[in-house]
N, C-alpha and C positions, 0 to 999 in steps of 0.2 A: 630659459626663455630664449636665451641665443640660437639653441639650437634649431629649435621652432621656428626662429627668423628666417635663418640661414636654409634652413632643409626644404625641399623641393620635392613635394608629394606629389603622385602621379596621380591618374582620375581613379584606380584599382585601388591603390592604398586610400585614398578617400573615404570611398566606397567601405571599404572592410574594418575602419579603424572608426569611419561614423556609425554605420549599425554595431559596434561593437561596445561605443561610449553607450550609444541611446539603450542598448540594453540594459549592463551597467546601472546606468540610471532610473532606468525603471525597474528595474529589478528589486535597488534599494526605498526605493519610494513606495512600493508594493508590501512591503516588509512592516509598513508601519501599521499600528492598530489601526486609524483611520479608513483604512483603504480596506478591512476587513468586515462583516457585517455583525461578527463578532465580537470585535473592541479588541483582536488580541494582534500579537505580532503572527505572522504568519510565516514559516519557514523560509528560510533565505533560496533553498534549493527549489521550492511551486513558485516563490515571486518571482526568483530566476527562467525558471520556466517559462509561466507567464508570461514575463515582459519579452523572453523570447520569441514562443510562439505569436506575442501581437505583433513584433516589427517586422518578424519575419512572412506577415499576414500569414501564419500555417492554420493554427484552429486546432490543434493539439492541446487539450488540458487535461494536467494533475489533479484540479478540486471541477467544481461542476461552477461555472461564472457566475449566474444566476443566484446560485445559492450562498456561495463564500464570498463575493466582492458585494461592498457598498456604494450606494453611488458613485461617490471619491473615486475607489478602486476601480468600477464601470469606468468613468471619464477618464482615467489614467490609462486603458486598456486602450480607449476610443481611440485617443489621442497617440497613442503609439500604433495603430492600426495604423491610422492616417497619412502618421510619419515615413512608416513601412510603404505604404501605398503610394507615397510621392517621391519615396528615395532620396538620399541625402541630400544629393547635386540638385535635384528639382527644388528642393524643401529650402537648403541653404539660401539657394539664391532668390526664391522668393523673399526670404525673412532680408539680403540686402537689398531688393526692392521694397519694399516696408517699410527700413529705416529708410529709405533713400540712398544707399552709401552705393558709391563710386563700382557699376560692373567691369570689372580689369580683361584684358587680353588674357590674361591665366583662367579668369571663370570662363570665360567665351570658351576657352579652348578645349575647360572642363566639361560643358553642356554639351560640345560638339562630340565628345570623346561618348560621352555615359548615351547618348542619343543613337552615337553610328551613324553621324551626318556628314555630309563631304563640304559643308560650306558653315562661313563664320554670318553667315547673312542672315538677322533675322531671328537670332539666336537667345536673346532676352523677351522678344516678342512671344515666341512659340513655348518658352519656357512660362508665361502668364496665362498663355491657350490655353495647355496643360491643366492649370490651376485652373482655372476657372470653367473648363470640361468639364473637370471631375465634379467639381463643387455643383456645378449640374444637373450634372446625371445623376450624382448620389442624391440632391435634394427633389428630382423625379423621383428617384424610386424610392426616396420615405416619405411623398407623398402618397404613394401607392398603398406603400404598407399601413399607411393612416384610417384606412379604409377598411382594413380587418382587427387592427389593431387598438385603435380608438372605443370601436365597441365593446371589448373586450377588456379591453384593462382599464379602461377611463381613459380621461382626457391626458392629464400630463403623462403618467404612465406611458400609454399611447403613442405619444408623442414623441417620447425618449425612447421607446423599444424602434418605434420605426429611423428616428434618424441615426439610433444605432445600426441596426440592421442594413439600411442604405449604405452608410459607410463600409461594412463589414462586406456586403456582397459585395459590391463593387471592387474593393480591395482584395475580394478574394480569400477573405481572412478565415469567415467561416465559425467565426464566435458569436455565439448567439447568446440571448437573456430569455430562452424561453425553458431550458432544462438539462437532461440528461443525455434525452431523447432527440433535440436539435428540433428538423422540422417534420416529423416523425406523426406530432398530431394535424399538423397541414398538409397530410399526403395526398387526398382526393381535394384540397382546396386550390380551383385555378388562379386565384388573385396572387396568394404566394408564391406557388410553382412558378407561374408565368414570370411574374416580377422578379422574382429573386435569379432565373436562366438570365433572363435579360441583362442583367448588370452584374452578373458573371462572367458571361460572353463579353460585351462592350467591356470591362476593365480588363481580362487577358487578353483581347485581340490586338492589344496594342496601343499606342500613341499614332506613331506613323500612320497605321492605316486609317486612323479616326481622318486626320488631313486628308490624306490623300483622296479617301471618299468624297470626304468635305469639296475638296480644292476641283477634282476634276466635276463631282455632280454642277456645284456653280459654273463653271464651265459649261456641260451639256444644256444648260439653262438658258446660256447665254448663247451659244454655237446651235441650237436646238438641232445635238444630234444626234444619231441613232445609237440604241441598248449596246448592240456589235462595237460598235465605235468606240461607246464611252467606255467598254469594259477594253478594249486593246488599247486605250489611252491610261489604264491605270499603271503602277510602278508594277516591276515584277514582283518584288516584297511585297505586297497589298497580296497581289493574285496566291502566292505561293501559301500566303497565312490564311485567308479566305478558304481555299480548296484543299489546304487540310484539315484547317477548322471544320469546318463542313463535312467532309469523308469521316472525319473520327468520331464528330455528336451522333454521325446517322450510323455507322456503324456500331458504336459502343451500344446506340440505344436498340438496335435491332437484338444484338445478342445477349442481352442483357433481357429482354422482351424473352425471346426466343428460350434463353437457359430457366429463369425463373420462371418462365409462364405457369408452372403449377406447382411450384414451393408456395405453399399458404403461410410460410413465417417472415415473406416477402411484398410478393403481389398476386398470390395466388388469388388471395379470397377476394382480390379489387375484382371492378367491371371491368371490361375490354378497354372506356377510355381511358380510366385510371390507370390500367396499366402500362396505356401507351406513355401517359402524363409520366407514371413515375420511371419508368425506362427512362426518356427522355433527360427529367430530371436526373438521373444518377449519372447517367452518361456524358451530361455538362460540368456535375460537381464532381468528376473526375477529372477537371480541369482546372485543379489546383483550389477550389470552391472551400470544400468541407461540409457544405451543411449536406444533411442527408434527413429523406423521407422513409428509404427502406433501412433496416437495422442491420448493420454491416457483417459482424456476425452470423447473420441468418442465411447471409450469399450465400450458394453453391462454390465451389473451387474455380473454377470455370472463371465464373464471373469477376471471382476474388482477384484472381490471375490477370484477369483482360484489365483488370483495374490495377494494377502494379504496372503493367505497361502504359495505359493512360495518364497514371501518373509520372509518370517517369519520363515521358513527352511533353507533358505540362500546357503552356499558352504561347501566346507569341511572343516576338522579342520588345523589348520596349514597353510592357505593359505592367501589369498589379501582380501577376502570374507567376508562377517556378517552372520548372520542370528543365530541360534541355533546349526544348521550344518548337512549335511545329517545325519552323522553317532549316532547322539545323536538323531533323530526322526526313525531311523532303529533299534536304542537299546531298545526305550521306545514300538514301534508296536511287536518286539521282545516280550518283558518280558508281552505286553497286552495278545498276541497271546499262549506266556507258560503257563501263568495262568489259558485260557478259554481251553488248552485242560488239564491241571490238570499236567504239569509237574514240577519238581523240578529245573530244571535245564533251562537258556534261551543258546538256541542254535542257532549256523549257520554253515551253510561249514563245519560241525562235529567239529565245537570246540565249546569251552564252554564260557560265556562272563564272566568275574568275577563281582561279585556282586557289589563291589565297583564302578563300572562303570555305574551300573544301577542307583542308587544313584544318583553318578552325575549328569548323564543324566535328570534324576528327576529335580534334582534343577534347573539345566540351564533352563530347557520348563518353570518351576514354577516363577523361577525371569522374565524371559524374557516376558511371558506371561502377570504376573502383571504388567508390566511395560508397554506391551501395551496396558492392559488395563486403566491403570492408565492416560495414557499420549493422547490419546484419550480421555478419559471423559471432561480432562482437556482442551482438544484445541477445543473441543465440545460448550464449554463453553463459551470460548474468540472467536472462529469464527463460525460469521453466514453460512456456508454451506451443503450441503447434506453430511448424517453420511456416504454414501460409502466413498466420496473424504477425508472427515477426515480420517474415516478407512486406506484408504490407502495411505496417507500421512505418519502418526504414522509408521505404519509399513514397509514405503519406509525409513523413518528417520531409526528405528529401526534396520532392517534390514540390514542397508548402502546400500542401493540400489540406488536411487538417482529419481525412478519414479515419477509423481504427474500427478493429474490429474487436473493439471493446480490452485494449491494451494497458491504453495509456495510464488511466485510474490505477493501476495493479504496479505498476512501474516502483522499481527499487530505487534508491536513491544512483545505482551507476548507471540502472536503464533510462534515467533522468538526465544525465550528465549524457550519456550517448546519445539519446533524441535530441537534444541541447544543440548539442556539436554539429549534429548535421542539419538542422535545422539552420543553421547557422550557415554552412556550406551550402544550402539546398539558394539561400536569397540570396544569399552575392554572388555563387557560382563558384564551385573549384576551382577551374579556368582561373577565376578574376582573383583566389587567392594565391595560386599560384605565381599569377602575374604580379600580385603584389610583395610578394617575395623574393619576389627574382631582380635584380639590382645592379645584376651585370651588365656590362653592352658588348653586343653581340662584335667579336672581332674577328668574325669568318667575311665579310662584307668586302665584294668584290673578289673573292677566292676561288674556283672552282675545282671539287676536289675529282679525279678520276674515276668514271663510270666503269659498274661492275656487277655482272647477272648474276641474282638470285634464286633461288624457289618459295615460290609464294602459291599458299594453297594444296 
C-alpha cells in the first residue's frame, strides 16, 4: 500500500493499467453461470475476450451475444461498453464527482493531459459536458431505435435492445443482440441505417469538436454572422477532423458502391437507393463501428483492402473511436506533401502545424503500423486462412472496429490471445503504451548534438 502512496502515475500509465483492471474484472465476472444463458461457467479465455472486446468498444466476438449471454451477462457487456466509451480519466472523475470527493491539481492535470488541452480552466466542467452529451445523444438514439424495435420484440424487450444499441453505436462498440448477422436483416431499412450512421459519426468525431461546434454556432447566433465567417472562426482541429471525416465517408462510400455494384452476395440484388444506403453505411462502419448490413465475407478484395485502410485510420482524436485518427493521417499527408513541393513550413487553412505534432503523428502511424504488422504475421501463423481475412481481422481488432470476415468464431485459443492483445493496443494506443513504459527522463535537454547529411529516399 505504501507503494501505491508513494508512486506517481502518469495520465498514460493510467490509461493502460485502468482498461487493463476493468478488463480483468469483467472478464472474471463473465465466467460466472449467471452471466451465461445456459447456467454454465463459460470459458475464461471468450469472458476474456468479451470483456475485452466491450472496453475496448471493438465488436469482435468468440460466442454470438445474443445467443450465449443472459441478461446479467448483456448488462455486464453494456456496462463495460460504456466504461470503454468514456475512458478511465472521464469515467473516474465523474464517479469523484458523484461521491463529491475533493477534484485535486493531479486530476485537473490528468483531464488536461487525456483531453490535449492547453488550459487547467474549466476542466471539471467540460469533463460533466462530456457525460452528459453522451448520456444524450445515446438516449436520442434509443429513442430512435424504439421505433423499429418496440414493434418487433415488444415492449420491454424493445426497450433494452434499443438502449443497448444507443449505447453501443455511439461507443462505437458494434455489439449487437440481434444475431450472427449484426444489421444484416435492416439493410434496406432507413430508420436503422440512418440512426445507427448518425451516432457513429457524432461518438468518433470527437469531444472537442462537439464544443467547438457548439461554442462558435452560439456565437454566430449571437454575432449573426456569416456561414464563411463562422466556419474560419472554427479551431483548426475541428476543420482538419471535419474534412477528413468527410473525404473518407464519401469516398469509402463511392468505391464501395462502385466495386460491389454487381456482386449480388452484397448489394447487387438492392435497388439503386439501397445501395447507395448500404455503401454509405459500410463506409461509416469502417470507422471503427462494427455493425455491418453487407456480409463482410462476401466483399470483393478491393473493397476488403480499402477497409483495412479505413480501419486503420479509424475516428478522431478524443472521441469513442480507434484507429490512428483522421487528424494524425492529415498531419503526416501534410508534411509528405510540404516536403515534395520544397517548403519549410507544413501548412493548412493559413496556420502552421507545430512541428512537435508532426512527430507525434510519426510515431502513432510507426507503432501502430508495426503492430499490425506484427500481429498479423503472428495470427498468420496460428490460423489456416486467406491473408486478406487475416489482414482484416488484425486490423478490425486494431482499429476497434469490430468487422471480420467471418474469422473471429473459428479463432484457436492463441488466435484469441492475439486478437486480445491488440485489441488492447488498438484502445489505448501503442504510443500511449509505450509512453507508459518508458520512465526515464530525458537528459539530452539543452544539448545540441552536431549536424550531419544523410540520404533519404
Amino acid at each position: 500500500m505504501l507503494f501505491f502512496k508513494k508512486k506517481k502515475f502518469t495520465t498514460t500509465q493510467m490509461i493502460t493499467g485502468g482498461f487493463l483492471i476493468a478488463i480483468l474484472i469483467g472478464g472474471c465476472v463473465l465466467t460466472l453461470p449467471i452471466a451465461s444463458k445456459n447456467g454454465e461457467f463459460t470459458p475464461f479465455i471468450d469472458a476474456l475476450f468479451t470483456a475485452t472486446t466491450s472496453i475496448c468498444v471493438t465488436g469482435l466476438t468468440t460466442v454470438v451475444t445474443a445467443e450465449h449471454w443472459s441478461f446479467f451477462g448483456q448488462v455486464v457487456i453494456l456496462a463495460l461498453i460504456q466504461f470503454g466509451g468514456f475512458g478511465v480519466v472521464t469515467f473516474t472523475t465523474t464517479i469523484l464527482l458523484i461521491l463529491r470527493k475533493r477534484i485535486t491539481l493531479m486530476d485537473r492535470l490528468l483531464i488536461q493531459d487525456a483531453y490535449n488541452l492547453d488550459t487547467l480552466r474549466g476542466l471539471v466542467k467540460l469533463t460533466i459536458k462530456i457525460m452528459q452529451g453522451t448520456l444524450i445523444v445515446e438516449g436520442i438514439g434509443a429513442i430512435f431505435y424504439c421505433f423499429q424495435f418496440i414493434p418487433e420484440f415488444g415492449v420491454i424487450k424493445g426497450i433494452w435492445y434499443s438502449i443497448f444499441h444507443g449505447i453501443s453505436a455511439f461507443c462505437n462498440a458494434g455489439i449487437d443482440l440481434i444475431g450472427p448477422t449484426s444489421f444484416v436483416p435492416y439493410q434496406t431499412n432507413p430508420l436503422i441505417n440512418i440512426n445507427t450512421m448518425v451516432l457513429i459519426i457524432l461518438g468518433g468525431i470527437g469531444y472537442p469538436v462537439w464544443w467547438d461546434i457548439i461554442k462558435k454556432s452560439r456565437l454566430a447566433v449571437k454575432e449573426q454572422f456569416s456561414m464563411k465567417k463562422y466556419i474560419k472562426k472554427l479551431d483548426l482541429h475541428t476543420k482538419i477532423a471535419l474534412t477528413v471525416t468527410g473525404m473518407l465517408i464519401l469516398f469509402g462510400a463511392a468505391f464501395i458502391f462502385l466495386n460491389e455494384y454487381n456482386n449480388e452476395l452484397t448489394i447487387g440484388k438492392l435497388s439503386l437507393g439501397n445501395k447507395v444506403m448500404a455503401s454509405f453505411f459500410q463506409s461509416v462502419t469502417l470507422r471503427t463501428a462494427g455493425y455491418f448490413t453487407i456480409p463482410q465475407e462476401s466483399l470483393r478484395n478491393g473493397s476488403a483492402f480499402i477497409g483495412v485502410i479505413f480501419m486503420f485510420i479509424g475516428g478522431s482524436p478524443s472521441g469513442t473511436a480507434g484507429g490512428i485518427k483522421t487528424v494524425t493521417i492529415a498531419v503526416l499527408i501534410l508534411a509528405a506533401l510540404s516536403s515534395i513541393k520544397g517548403k519549410q513550413d507544413v501548412e493548412i487553412y493559413h496556420r502552421k502545424i507545430i512541428d512537435g505534432y508532426i512527430k507525434k503523428a510519426l510515431a502513432v502511424f510507426l507503432f501502430s503500423f508495426t503492430t499490425l504488422m506484427v500481429s498479423t504475421i503472428c495470427l498468420s501463423v496460428v490460423e489456416n486462412r486467406d491473408f486478406i481475412d487475416i489482414l482484416y481481422e488484425v486490423a478490425s481488432a486494431l482499429g476497434t472496429v469490430g468487422l471480420s470476415r467471418d474469422v473471429t468464431l473459428s479463432l484457436s485459443p492463441i488466435g484469441k490471445i492475439i486478437i486480445i492483445i491488440t485489441m488492447y493496443l488498438g484502445r489505448i494506443g501503442p504510443i500511449s503504451l509505450a509512453l507508459a513504459l518508458n520512465v526515464s527522463k530525458d537528459k539530452s535537454k539543452g544539448l545540441r548534438l552536431p549536424e550531419e547529411k544523410i540520404l533519404v529516399g
